[in-house]
LUMPA-754865 format. One line per field, with one value per atom (N, C-alpha, C, CB): x, y, z; atom name; residue in one letter. Coordinates in steps of 0.001 Angstrom, whole numbers. Glycine has a CB too. Layout:
BEGIN
X (X ...)
Y (Y ...)
Z (Z ...)
name (CA ...)
resn (A ...)
This chain:
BEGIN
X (28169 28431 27974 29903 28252 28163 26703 28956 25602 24373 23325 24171 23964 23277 23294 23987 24238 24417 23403 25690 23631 22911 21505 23226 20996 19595 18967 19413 20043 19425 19633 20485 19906 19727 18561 20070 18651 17528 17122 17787 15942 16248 15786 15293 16267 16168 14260 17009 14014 12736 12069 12661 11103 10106 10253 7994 10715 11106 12268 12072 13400 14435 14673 14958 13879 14010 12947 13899 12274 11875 11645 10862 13423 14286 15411 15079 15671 16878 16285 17741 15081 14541 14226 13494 14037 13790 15081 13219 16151 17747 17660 18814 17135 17948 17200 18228 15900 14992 15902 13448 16866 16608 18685 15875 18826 20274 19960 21024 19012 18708 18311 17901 17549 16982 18448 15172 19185 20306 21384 20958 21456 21951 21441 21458 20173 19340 19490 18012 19232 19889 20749 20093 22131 23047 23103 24081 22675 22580 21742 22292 20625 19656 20290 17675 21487 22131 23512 22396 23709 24399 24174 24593 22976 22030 21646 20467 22072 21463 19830 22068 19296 18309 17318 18023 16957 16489 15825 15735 15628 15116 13430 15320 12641 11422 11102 10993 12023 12092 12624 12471 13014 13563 12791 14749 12234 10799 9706 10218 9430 8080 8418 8199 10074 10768 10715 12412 10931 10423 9141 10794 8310 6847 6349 6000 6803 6476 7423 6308 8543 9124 8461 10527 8177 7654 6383 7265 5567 4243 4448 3112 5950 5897 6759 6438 7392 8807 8123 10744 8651 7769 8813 6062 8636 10010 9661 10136 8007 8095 9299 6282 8858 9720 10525 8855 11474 12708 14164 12530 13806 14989 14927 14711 14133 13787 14632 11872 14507 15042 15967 14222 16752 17927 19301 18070 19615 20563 20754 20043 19531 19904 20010 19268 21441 21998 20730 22992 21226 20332 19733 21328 20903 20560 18896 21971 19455 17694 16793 17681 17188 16188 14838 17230 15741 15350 14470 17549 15399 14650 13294 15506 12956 11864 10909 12374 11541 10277 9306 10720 10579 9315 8621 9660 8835 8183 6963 9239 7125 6317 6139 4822 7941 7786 8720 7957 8405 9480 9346 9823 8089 8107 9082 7052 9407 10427 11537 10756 11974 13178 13625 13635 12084 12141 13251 10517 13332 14268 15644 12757 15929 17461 18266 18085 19283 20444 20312 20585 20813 20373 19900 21273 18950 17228 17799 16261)
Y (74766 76044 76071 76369 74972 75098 75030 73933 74235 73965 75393 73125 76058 77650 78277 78623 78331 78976 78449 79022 77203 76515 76758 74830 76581 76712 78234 76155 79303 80622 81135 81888 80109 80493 80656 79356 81760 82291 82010 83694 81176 81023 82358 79599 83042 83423 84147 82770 85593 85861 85438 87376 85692 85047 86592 84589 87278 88787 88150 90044 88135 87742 86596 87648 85213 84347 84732 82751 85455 86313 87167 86097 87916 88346 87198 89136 86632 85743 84662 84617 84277 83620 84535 82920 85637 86713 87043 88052 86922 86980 85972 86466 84524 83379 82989 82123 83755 83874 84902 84591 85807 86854 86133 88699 85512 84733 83969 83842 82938 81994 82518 81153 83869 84118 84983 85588 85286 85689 84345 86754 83509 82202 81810 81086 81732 81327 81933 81431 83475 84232 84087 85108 84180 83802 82243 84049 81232 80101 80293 79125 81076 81074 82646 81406 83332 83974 83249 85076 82245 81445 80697 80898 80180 79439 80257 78957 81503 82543 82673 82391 82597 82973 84358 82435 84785 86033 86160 86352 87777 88341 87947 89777 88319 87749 86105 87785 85103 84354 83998 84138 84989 84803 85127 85642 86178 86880 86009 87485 85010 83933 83220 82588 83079 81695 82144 81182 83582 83793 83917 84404 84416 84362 82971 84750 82173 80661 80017 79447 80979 80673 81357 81036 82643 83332 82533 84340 81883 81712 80130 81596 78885 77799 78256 76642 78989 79481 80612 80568 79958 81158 81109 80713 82050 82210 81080 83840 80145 78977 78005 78044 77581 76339 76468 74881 77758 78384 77112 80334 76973 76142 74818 75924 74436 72753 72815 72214 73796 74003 75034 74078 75315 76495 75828 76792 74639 73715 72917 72632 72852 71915 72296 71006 71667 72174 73040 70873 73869 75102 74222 76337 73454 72734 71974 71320 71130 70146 70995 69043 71697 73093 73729 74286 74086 75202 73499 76366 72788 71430 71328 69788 71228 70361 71699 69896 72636 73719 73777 74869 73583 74180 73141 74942 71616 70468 70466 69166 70990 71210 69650 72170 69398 68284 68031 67354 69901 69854 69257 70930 68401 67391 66336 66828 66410 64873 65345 64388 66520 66690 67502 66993 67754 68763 67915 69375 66914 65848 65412 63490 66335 65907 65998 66783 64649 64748 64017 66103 64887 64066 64601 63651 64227 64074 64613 61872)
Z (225519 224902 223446 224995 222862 221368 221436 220370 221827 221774 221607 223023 222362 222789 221761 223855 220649 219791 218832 219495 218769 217528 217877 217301 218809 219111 219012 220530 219403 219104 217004 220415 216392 214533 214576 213209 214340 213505 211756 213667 211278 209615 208665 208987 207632 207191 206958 206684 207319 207161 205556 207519 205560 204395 203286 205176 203680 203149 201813 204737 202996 202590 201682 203487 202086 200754 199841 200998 200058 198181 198136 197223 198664 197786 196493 198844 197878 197038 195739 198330 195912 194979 193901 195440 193797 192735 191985 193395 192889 192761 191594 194253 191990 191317 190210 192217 189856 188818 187580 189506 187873 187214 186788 188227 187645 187240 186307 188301 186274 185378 184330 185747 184574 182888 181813 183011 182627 181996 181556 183008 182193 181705 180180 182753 180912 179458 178357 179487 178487 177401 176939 177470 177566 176781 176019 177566 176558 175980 175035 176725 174437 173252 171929 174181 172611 171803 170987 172574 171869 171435 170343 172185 170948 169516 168241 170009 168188 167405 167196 166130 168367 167924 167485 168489 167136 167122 168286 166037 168420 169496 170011 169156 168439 168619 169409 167233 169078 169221 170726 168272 170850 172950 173502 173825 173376 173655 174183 172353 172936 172628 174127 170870 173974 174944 176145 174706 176543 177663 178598 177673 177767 178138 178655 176898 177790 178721 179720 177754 179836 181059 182338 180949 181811 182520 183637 181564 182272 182679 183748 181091 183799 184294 185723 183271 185134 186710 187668 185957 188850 190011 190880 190906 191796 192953 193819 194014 193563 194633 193741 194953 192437 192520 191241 192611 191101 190787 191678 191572 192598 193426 192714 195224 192090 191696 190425 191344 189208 188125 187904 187419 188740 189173 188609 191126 189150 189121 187323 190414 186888 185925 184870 185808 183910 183038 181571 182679 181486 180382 179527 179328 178830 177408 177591 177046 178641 179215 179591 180726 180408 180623 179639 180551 178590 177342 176256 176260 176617 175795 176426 176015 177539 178531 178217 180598 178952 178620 177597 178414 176227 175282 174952 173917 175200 174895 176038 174920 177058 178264 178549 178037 179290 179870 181178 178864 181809 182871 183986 183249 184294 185283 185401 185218 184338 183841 184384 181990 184478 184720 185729 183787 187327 188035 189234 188469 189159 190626 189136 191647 188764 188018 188936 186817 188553 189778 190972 190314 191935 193790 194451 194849 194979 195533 197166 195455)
name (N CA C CB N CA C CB N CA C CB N CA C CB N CA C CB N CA C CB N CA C CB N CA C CB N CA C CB N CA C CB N CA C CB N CA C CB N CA C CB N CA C CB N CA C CB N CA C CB N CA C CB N CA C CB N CA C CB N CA C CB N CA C CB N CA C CB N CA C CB N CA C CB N CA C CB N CA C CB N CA C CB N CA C CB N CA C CB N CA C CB N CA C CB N CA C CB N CA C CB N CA C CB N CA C CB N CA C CB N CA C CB N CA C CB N CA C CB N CA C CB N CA C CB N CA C CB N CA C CB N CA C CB N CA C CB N CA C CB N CA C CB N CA C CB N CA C CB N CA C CB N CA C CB N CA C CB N CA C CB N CA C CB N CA C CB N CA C CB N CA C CB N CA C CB N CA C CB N CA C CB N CA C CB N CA C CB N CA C CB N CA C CB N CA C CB N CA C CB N CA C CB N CA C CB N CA C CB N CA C CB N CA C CB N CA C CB N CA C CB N CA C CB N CA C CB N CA C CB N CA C CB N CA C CB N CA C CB N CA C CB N CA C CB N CA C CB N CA C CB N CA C CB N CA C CB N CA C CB N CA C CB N CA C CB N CA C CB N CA C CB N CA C CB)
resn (X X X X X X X X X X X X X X X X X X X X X X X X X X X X X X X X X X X X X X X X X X X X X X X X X X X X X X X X X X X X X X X X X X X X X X X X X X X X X X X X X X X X X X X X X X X X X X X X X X X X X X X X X X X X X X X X X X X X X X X X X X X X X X X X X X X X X X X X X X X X X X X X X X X X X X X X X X X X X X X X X X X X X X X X X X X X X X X X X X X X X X X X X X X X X X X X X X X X X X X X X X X X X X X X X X X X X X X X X X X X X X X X X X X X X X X X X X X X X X X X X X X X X X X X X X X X X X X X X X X X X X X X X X X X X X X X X X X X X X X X X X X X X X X X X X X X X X X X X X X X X X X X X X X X X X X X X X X X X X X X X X X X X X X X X X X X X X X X X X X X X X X X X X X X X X X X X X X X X X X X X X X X)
């Protein structure tokens, strides 16, 4: 009985996870914000910080750097050394 069920899941359409990856792009950049208003930074200056988020983060590999804490985040980016820190944590 149980087998039947499991075998008819259906995974999520390719629609649907980007949607949700667009979801978790637009969560993170509000995280971030608040973590760089925190820092007081000026506006111009979030601006600059976004554009190169803009230009490294994509709804493909948004899931790799979703999880890891802002501070290392906002550090790695602007040093452009987020390879170092795309497997933070457990693998």
């Amino acid at each position: 009985m149980g087998t039947s069920r499991w075998l008819s899941y259906t995974p999520l359409s390719k629609k649907d996870l980007h949607k949700q990856n667009l979801e978790l792009i637009e969560l993170h950049k509000r995280c971030i914000k608040t973590y760089l208003v925190s820092k007081s930074l000026d506006y111009p200056t979030r601006k600059k910080f976004f554009a190169i988020y803009d230009h490294y983060i994509t709804e493909d590999n948004i899931i790799h750097y979703f999880f890891l804490p802002i501070k290392y985040f906002v550090i790695s980016i602007i040093l452009h050394k987020l390879r170092n820190i795309k497997f933070y944590g457990k693998r």
